[in-house]
SEMARMAR-822844 format. One record per residue (C-alpha): x, y, z; residue in one letter; residue number from 1; chain. Coordinates in steps of 0.2 Angstrom, whole numbers. Each point is the difference from the previous one (the first is absolute). Layout:
N
<node><u>X</u><v>Y</v><w>Z</w><r>A</r><k>NUM</k><c>A</c></node>
...
! end
This chain:
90
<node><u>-327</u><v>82</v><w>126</w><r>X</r><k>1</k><c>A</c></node>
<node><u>5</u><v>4</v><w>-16</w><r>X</r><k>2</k><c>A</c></node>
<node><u>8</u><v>-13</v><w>-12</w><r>X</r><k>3</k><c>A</c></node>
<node><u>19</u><v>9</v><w>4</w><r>X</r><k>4</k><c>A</c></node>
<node><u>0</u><v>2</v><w>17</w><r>X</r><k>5</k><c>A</c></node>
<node><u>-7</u><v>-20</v><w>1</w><r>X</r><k>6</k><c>A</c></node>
<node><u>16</u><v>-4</v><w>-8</w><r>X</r><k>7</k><c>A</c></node>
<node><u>11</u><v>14</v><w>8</w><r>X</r><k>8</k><c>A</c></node>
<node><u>-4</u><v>-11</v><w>18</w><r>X</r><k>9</k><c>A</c></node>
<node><u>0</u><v>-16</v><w>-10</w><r>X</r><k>10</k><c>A</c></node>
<node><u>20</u><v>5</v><w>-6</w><r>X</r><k>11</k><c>A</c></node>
<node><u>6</u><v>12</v><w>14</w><r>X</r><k>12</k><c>A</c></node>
<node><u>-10</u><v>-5</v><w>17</w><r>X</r><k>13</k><c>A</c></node>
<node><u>2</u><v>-15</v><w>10</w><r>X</r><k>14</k><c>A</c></node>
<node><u>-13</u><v>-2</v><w>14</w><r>X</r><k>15</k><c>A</c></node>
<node><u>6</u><v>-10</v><w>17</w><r>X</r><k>16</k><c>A</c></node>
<node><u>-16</u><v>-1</v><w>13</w><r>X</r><k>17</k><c>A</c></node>
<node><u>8</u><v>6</v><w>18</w><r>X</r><k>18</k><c>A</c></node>
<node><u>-11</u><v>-8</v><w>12</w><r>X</r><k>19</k><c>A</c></node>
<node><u>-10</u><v>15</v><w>10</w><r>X</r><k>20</k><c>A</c></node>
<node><u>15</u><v>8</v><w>6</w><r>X</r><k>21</k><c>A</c></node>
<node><u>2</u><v>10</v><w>-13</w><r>X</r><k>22</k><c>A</c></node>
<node><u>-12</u><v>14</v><w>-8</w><r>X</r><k>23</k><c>A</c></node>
<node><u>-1</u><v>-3</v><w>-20</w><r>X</r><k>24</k><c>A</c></node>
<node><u>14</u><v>11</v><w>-8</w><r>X</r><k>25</k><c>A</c></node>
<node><u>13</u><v>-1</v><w>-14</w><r>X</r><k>26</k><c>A</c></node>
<node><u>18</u><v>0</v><w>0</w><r>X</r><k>27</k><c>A</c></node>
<node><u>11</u><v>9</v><w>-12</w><r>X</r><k>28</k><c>A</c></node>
<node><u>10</u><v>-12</v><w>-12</w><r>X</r><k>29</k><c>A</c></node>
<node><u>16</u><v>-11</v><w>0</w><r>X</r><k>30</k><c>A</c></node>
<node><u>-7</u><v>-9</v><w>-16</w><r>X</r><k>31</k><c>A</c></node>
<node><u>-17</u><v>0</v><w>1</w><r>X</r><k>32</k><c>A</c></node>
<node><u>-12</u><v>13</v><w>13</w><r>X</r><k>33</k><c>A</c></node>
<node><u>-6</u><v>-11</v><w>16</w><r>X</r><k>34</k><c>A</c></node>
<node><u>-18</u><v>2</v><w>4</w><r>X</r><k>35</k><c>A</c></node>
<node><u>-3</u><v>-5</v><w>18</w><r>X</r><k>36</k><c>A</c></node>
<node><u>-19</u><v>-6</v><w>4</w><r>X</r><k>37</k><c>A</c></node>
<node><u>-6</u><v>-4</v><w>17</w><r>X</r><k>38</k><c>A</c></node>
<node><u>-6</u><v>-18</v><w>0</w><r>X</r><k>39</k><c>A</c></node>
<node><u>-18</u><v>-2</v><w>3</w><r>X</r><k>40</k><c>A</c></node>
<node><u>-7</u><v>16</v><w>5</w><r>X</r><k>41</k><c>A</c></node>
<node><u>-15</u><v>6</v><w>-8</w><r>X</r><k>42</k><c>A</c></node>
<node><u>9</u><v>17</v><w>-4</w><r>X</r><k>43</k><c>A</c></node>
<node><u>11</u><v>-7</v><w>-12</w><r>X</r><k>44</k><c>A</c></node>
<node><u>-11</u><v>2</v><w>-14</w><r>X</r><k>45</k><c>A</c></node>
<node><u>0</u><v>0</v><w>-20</w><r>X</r><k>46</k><c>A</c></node>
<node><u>0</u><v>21</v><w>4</w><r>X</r><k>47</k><c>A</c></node>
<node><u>16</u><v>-2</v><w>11</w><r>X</r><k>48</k><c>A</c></node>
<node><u>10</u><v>-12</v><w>-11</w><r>X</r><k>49</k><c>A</c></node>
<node><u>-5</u><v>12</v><w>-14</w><r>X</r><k>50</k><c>A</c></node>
<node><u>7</u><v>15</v><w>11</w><r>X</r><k>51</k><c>A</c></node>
<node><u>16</u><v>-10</v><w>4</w><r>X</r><k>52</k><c>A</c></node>
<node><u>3</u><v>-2</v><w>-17</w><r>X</r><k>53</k><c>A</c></node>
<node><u>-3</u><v>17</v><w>-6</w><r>X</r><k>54</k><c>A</c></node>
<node><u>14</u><v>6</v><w>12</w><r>X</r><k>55</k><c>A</c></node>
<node><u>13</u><v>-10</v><w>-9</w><r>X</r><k>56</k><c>A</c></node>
<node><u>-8</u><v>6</v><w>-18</w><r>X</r><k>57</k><c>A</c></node>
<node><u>2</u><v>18</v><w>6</w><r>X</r><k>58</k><c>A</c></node>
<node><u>19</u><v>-4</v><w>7</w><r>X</r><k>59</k><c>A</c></node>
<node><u>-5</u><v>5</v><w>20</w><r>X</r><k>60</k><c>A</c></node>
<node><u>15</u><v>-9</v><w>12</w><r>X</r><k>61</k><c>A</c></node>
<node><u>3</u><v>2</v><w>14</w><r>X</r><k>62</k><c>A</c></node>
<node><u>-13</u><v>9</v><w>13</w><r>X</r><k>63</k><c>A</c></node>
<node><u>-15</u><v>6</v><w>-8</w><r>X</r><k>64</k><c>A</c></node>
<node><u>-4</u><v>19</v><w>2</w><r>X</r><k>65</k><c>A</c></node>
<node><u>-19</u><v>4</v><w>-1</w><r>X</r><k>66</k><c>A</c></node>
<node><u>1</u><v>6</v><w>-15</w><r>X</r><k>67</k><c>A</c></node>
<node><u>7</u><v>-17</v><w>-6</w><r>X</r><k>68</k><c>A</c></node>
<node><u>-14</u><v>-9</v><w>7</w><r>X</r><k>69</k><c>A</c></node>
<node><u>-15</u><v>12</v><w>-7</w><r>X</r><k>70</k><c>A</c></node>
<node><u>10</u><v>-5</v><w>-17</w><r>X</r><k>71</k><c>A</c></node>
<node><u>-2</u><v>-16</v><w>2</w><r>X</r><k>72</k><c>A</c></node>
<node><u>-18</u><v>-3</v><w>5</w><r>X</r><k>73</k><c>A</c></node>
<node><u>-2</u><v>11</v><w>-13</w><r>X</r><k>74</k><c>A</c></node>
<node><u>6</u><v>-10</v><w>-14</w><r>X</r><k>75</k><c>A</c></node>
<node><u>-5</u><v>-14</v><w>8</w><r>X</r><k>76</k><c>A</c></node>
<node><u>-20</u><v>8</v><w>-1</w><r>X</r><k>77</k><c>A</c></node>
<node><u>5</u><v>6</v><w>-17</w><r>X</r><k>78</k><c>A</c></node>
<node><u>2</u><v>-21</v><w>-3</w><r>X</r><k>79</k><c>A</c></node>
<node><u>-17</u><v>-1</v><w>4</w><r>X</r><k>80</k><c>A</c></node>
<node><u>3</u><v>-7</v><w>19</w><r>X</r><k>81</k><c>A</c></node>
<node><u>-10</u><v>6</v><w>13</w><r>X</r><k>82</k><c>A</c></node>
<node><u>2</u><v>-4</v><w>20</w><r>X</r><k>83</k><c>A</c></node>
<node><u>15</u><v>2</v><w>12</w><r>X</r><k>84</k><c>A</c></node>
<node><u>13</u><v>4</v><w>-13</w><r>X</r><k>85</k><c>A</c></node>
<node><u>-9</u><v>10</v><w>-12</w><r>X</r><k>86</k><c>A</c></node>
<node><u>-11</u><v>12</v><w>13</w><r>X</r><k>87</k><c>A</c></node>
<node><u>7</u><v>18</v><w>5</w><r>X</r><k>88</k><c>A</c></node>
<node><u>3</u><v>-1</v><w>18</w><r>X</r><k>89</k><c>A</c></node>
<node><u>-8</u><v>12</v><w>10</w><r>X</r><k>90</k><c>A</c></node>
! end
């Protein structure tokens, strides 16, 4: 991840584990942007955590679109992540 969005999620995100209720996502912000993880899950990856992140750098609240999503794994693969939150779904 490059060396400014490292310290976007450092000044901006918070990140709460949820247990494994609760797929990983991100909430839009009161002070800082809440990432949810599930807690223990081997699909809560670097990739995923990336992906979170790249929603709040690219502003997305609320309910992703599609479109929000393929922009978000796509910054996150254009950080060099690759896996859940980085791959096109197909």
């Amino acid at each position: 991840m490059p060396a400014e969005a490292r310290q976007f999620a450092l000044d901006h995100c918070i990140f709460v584990s949820v247990g494994s209720s609760s797929p990983a996502q991100v909430l839009p912000p009161t002070d800082r942007w809440t990432v949810l993880l599930e807690e223990g899950q081997p699909s809560v990856t670097e990739s995923v955590v990336a992906h979170e992140v790249a929603h709040a750098w690219l502003g997305h609240e609320g309910q992703n679109t599609d479109e929000q999503e393929r922009d978000a794994r796509s910054l996150a693969r254009s950080w060099g992540f690759t896996g859940l939150g980085a791959d096109d779904v197909k």
